[in-house]
C-alpha positions, 0 to 999 in steps of 0.5 A: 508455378505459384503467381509471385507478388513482391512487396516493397515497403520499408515498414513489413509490419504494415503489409503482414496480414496481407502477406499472409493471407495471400500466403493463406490463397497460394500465392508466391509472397516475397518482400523486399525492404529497399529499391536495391532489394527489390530490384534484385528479387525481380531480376531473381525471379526473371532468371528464375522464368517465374517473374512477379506477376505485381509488384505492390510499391510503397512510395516514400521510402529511403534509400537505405533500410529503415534500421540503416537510417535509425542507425544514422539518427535524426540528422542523416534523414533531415539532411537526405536528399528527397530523391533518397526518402522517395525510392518508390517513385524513383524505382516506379518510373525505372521499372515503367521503362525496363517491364512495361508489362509488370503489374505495380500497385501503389500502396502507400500512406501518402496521397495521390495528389501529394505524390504527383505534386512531388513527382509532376512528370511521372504518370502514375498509370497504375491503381493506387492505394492509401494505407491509412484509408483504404479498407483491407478488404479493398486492398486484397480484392484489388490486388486479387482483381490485378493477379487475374 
């Protein structure tokens, strides 16, 4: 069986050429745009018995699809809750609970300390990646490191 990675990121464009290139390397790619959809592909793959061997996770994302929240116009995402724009987050203390096991990688534009600041009683134990800075050969020996 393939090792799957799910991608979870509302903006797909932004994690194409990885996709493809671990495409290109035999791995299993799968994406997902909202929490919901994540967590169904995980449960998906589970039942499968071929689980995700690591989830990538974006972290700020809204809780409904980017084309849902367009849709809505500028004054449902200005009045949104912060935990409905942060589902990764949400999503990663979840999944910390329910699949101790399962390898995440945060990737995402946001920074480190921005996140734990918004997040102070989550532990982030896993590596973390930021979009705008981190070279994508980094990115790809990382999550090539964490599929080991």
């Amino acid at each position: 069986m393939k090792r799957r990675v799910l991608f979870l990121d509302d903006r797909p464009s932004d994690i194409k050429p990885l996709m493809d290139i671990l495409a290109h390397d035999g791995v299993e790619v799968l994406k997902a745009v909202t929490a919901s959809e994540g967590r169904e592909e995980l449960e998906r793959c589970i039942a499968e018995r071929n689980p995700i061997a690591l989830l990538i996770l974006d972290i700020g994302f809204p809780a409904q699809s980017l084309m849902d929240l367009l849709k809505a116009g500028r004054e449902a995402v200005r009045n949104a809750p912060a935990a409905d724009l942060w589902q990764g987050a949400t999503l990663y203390s979840e999944l910390r609970q329910e699949y101790p096991e399962l390898k995440i990688i945060i990737y995402s534009v946001r920074s480190k300390q921005e996140i734990e600041t918004q997040f102070p009683n989550t532990k982030f134990d896993c590596p973390f990646l930021r979009k705008a800075e981190a070279n994508p050969l980094d990115v790809y020996l990382a999550i090539k490191k964490a599929l080991e």
